[in-house]
N, C-alpha and C positions, 0 to 999 in steps of 0.2 A: 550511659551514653559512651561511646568507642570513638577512640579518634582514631578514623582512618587513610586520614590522611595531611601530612604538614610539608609544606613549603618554604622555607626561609630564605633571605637571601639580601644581600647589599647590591646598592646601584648606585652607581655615583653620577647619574639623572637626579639633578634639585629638583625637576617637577612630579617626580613618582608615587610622590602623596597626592596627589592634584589626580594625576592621569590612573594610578589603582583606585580613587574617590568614582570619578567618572565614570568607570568601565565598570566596576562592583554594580552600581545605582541600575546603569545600563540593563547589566544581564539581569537583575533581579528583574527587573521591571520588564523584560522580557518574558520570563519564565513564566510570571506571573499572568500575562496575555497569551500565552500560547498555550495555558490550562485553562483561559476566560474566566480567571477571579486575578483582572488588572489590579495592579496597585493605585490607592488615588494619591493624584496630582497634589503637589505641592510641595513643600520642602520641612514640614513635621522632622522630628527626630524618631516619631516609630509610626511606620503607614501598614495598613494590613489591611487586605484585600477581603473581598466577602466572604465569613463564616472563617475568620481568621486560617484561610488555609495557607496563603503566605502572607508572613511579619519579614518587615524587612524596619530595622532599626540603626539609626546611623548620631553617630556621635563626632565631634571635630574638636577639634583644637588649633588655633590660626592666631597667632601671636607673633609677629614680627621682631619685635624687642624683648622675646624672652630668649635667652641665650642659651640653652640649654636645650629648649624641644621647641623650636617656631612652629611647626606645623603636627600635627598629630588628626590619625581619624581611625574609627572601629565602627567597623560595620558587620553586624548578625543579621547574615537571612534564614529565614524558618522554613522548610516546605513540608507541610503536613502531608502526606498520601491517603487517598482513601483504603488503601492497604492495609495502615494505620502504621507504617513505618515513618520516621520522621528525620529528617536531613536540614543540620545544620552549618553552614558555610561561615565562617569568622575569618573577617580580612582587617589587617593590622598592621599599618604601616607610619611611619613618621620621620622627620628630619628635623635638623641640630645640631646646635655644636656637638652635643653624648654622641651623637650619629658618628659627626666628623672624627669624632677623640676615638673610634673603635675601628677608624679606619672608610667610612661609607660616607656618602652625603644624605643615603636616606637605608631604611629597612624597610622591606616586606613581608608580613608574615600570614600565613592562609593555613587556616586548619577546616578541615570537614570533616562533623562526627556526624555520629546516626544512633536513633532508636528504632530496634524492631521489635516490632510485634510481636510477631512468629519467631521465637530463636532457633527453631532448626532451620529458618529462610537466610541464606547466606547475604551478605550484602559487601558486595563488591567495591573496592577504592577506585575511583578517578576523579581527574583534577576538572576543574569545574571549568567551562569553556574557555573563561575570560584572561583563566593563565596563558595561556599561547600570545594573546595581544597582550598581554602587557611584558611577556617576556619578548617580543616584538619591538614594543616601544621603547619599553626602557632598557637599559643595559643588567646586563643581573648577573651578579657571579656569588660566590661563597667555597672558602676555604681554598681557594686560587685556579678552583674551574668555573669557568663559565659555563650558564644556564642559558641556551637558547631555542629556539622552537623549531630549529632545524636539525638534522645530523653534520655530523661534523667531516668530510670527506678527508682522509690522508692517504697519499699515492706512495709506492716504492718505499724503497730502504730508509728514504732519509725521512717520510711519514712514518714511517714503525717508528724511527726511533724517537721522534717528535711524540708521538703517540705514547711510547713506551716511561718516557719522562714523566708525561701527564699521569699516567698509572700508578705509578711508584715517588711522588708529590706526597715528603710528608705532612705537610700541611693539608694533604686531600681529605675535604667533610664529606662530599657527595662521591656517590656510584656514578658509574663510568660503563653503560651499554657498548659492547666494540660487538660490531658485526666482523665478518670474515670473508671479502669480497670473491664473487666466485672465479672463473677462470677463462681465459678467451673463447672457450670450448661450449660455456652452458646455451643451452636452449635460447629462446625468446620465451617458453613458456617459465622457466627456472628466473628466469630473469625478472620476469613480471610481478612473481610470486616474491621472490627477495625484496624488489624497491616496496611492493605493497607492506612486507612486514616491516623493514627500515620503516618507511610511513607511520604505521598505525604503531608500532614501537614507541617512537618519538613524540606522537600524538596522547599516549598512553600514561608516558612517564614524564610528563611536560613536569618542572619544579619538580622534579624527584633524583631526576640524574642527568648527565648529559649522554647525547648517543652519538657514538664515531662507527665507519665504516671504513674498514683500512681493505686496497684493494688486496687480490691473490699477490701481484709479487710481492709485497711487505711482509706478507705472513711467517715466513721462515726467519726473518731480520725479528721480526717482534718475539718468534720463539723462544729466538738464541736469545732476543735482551731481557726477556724476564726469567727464561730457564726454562725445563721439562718438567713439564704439568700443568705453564701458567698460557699456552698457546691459544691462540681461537683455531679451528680449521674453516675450512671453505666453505658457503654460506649458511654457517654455524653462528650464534649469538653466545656470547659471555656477559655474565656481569661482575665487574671487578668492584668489590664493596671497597670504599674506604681502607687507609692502615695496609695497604701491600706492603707484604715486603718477602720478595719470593725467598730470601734465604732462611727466614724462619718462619715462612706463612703456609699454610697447608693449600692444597691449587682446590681440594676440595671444597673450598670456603667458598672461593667465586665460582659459581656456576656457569658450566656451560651447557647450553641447547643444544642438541645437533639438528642440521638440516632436515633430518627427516620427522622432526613432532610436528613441524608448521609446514612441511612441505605441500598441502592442499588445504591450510587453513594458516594463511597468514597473519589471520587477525591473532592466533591462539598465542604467537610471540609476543607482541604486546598485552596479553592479560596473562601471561607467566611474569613476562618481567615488573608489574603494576603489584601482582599476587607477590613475589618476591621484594620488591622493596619498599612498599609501600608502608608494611607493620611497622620497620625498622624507624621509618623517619617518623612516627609520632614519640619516640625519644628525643628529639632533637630538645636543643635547649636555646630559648630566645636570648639575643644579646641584654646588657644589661641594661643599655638603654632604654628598654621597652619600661622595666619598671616607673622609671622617671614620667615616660612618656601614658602611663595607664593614668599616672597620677592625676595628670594634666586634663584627659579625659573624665573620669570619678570624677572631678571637681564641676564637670558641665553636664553632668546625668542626674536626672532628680534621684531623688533617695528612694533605691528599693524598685525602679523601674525594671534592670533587667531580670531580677526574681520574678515580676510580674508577671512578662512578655513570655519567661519562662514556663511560669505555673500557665496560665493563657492557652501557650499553645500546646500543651500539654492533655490540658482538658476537652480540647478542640478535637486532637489526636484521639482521643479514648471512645471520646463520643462519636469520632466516624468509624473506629473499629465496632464499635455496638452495633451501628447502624448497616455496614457491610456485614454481620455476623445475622443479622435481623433479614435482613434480605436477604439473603441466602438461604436461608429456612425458608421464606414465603416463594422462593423461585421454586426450590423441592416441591410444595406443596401445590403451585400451581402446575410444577410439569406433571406431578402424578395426577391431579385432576385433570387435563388435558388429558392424558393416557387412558383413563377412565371413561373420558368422554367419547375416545373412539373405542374402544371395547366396546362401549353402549351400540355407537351406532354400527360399527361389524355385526353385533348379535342381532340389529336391527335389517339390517340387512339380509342375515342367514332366513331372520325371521319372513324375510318378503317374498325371498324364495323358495324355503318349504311351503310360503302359505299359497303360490303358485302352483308349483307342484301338483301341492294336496286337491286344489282347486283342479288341474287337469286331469288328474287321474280321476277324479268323481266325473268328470264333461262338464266342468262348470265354463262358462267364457266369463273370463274375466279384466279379458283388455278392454270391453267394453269401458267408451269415455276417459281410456288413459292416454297421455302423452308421449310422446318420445323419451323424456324425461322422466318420464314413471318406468319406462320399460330399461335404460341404462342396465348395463351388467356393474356388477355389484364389485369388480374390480378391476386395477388395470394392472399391468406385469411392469412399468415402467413411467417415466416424466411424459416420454416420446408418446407412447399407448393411451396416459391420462390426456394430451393433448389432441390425437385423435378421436378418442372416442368421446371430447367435449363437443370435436367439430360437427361430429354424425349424429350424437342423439340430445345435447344441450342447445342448438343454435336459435329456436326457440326463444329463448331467452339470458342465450348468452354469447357475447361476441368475442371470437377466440382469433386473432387471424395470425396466419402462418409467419408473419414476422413478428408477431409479439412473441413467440417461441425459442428461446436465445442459449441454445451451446447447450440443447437436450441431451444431444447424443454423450457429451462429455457427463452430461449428469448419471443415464443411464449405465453409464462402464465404473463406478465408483462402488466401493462395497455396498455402502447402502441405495443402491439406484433404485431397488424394487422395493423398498420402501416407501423411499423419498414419493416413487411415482405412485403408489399407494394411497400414503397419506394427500400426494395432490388430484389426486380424481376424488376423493371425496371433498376436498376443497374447493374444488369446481362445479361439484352439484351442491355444495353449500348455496355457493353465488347463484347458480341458474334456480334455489328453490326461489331465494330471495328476491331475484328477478322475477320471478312469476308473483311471488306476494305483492311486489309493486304494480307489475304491469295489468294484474288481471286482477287482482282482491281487495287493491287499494291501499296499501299498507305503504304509509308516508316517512317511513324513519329509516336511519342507515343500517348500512348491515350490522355493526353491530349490536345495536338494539333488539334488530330481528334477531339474533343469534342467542342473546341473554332472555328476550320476552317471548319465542314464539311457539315454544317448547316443540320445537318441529324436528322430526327424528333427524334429519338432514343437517341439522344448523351446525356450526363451527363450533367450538371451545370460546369461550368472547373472556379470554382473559389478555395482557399483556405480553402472555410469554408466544400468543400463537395468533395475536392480531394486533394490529396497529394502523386507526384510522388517520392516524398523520404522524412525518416523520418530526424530531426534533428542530428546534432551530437551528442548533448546530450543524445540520447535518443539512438544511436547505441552504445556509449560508455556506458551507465550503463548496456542497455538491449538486445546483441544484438542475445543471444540465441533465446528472445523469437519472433523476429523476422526474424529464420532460424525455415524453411519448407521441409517439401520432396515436390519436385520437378521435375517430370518425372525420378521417381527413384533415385534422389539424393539429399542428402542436399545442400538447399541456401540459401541465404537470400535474402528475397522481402520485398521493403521498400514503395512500391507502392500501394496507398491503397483508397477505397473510401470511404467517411463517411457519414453513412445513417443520424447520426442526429449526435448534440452536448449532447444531454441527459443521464445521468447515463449511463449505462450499452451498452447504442443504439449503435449496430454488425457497424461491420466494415469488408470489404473488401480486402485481401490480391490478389494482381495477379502480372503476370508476362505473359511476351511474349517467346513461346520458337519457336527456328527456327526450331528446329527437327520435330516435330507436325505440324508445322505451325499454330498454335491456341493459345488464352489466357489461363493460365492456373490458375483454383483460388486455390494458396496455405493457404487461411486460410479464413473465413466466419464464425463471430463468434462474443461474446461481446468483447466489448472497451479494446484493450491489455497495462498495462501498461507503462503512461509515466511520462513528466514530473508534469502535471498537474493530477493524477489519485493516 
């Protein structure tokens, strides 16, 4: 496990044990809803949601008359991935007199490590939402700069050299982000780009460092006070680590950006600066009062718990890596069966019209008693072309109407267009054979039954990779306007659907059987409709 990422920091807010308790619990019990394995309710010391994908374990210590650590709390949240990466959050704060005697009314300490899976999968530091509010609420400094969720603006000369002070603070523990303000002259779009990187900067390195923005006139006053080599230029990023001291500190130490690596990616600022200082603070070293304060903790955790929670979700991890390595194999093997199964019916096809052919050239008549649907051409060049030639020789038994048709032409212009439109014309005489098996043979069951039992050269692939008679719940519960259609003049919703590929955008199938008709009818043919993966 890596720690890659630690926070530290004094507040001299008595409530900061109470309000980091609060806001931890909060976002845990968020996280855990917004992947739909809630945490359950109640106030347990370890709650863990379904198929332990997240543990969230909390410990306290709330002693009024102990003089030493009155208030103490740890709290471990676990998030398992079906990745099979694993992310753990440890927030660790307390207050007391130890607190008071090191100078703080209370400590905060927050570490996030991680196990991966994959080790050539890189896994990225940032701080976990809930830092921003609580360096919001409470006040939070360490080693005599302040930690706050904002940047710090300094104007002109007499900013530089406010600024320059803060730099060059031997007592400074934390980095020090200085942006390099641009000049009366930049753009509106230059300008844009800079507050967005300030922004996602700040947002990045929240408990990691503080970020200042000193405007263009200060810049030449901050030169002169730290020396040549230690300057920021004009909407350029520095970071000044810790320990300056320009007269025997190399300028190569702190890094500078220039404006032009973020200049059309201003997020790319803040994940330099996160990449840059983030390794360094898992050396950090907690005050000593924490010792005291674990103590007081240990004494209110049964024996051998966190090893538990540990091993737990450990095994939990392993066994979704299995299960993601398991399914992945059986995806492979149902796309090449899928694949297979239209090879069959292409050669099934060729087959219908040589045996045409052969039948003309001897003067056999062979259209005797066949339908429109028997007579279809055997391909279409496009989505646009599959939904024409459904309207001309499927309607029969299939109902296509021109507004169920939705953003063909965008489909058709895409590398794979004459594919896509390909595989969906045979899609569409899947449904109209199916349609005729109900409407005219008697055949009582859904398509996909027709499709696995009727061994009809025509039928679909009936696995999950390339059908689906209903969508998830999740997916009706976020979305289920967009899948409600007009439907033989009324709205419904059709959750039945077939999928011409897994690729970007590649249309998908909406249908439904209506009794009144007696025919399938497509309420939607069209790109990939929002889900959970999209």
């Amino acid at each position: 496990m890596a720690t890659l990422y630690r926070s530290i920091w004094a507040s001299d807010d008595p409530d900061a044990v109470d309000v980091a308790d609060r806001s931890v619990v909060a976002w845990a019990e968020g996280v855990a809803v917004r992947h739909h394995r809630p945490l359950p309710s109640g106030t347990a010391r370890t709650r863990a949601s379904e198929q332990h994908r997240f543990v969230l374990r909390r410990d306290v210590h709330d002693d009024p008359d102990d003089t030493k650590i009155d208030k103490a709390v740890r709290l471990v949240f676990v998030e398992s991935h079906r990745d099979g990466n694993r992310w753990t959050t440890t927030v660790r704060a307390w207050s007391g007199g130890s607190a008071v005697g090191e100078g703080a009314k209370a400590w905060v300490w927050i570490d996030v490590e991680a196990d991966a899976r994959d080790v050539t999968e890189p896994l990225f530091a940032k701080p976990p939402a809930f830092v921003a509010d609580l360096l919001t609420t409470t006040a939070a400094a360490h080693g005599g700069v302040s930690l706050l969720p904002r940047a710090v603006r300094y104007r002109g000369d007499d900013g530089a050299e406010d600024l320059a002070g803060v730099l060059t603070l031997a007592e400074r523990e934390l980095p020090v982000v200085v942006f390099g303000g641009l000049g009366p002259d930049a753009g509106e779009d230059a300008v844009r780009v800079f507050d967005a990187a300030v922004q996602r900067t700040t947002r990045d390195v929240a408990g990691l460092a503080t970020v200042a923005v000193l405007d263009a006139a200060g810049l030449d006053t901050l030169g002169a006070a730290l020396g040549e080599g230690f300057e920021v230029h004009r909407g350029a990023m520095r970071l000044y680590l810790p320990a300056l001291d320009p007269a025997a500190d190399a300028p190569t130490r702190h890094l500078e950006i220039r404006a032009e690596r973020f200049r059309d990616r201003p997020a790319l600022a803040g994940r330099i600066a996160v990449n840059q200082l983030a390794p360094p603070s898992s050396l950090r070293r907690a005050p000593d009062s924490w010792d005291r304060a674990a103590r007081r903790l240990d004494e209110v955790t049964p024996g051998g718990m966190v090893e538990k929670v540990a091993r737990e979700s450990a095994r939990v991890t392993d066994l979704e890596s299995e299960l993601v390595a398991e399914r992945r194999v059986a995806e492979e093997v149902l796309e090449e069966f899928g694949d297979l199964q239209h090879e069959v019916t292409d050669l099934r096809d060729r087959l219908a019209v040589a045996t045409a052919e052969l039948a003309r050239l001897r003067g056999e008549r062979t259209e005797e008693g066949l339908e429109d649907i028997d007579l279809a051409p055997p391909h279409a060049r496009d989505c646009s072309d599959a939904a024409a030639l459904a309207r001309k020789h499927l309607a029969t038994y299939l109902e296509l109407p021109t507004e169920a048709g939705v953003d063909l032409e965008l489909l058709d212009r895409q590398a794979a267009g004459p594919a896509w439109g390909e595989q969906a014309w045979r899609a569409l005489r899947a449904l109209a054979y199916y349609s005729r098996a109900r409407s005219r043979d008697g055949y009582d069951g859904d398509f996909f039954g027709w499709c696995w039992n009727s061994r009809h050269p025509m039928a679909w692939p009936a696995n999950p990779r390339k059908l689906a008679m209903r969508e998830s719940k999740t997916v009706m519960e976020r979305w289920p306007e967009s899948r409600t259609f007009t439907v033989d003049g009324g709205e419904q919703a059709v959750q039945s659907h077939i999928k011409i590929s897994s690729a970007g955008m590649a249309p998908r199938i909406y249908f439904t059987w209506v009794e009144r008709t007696a025919k399938v009818h497509v309420a939607y043919f069209g790109r990939h409709l929002r889900n959970t993966r999209s």
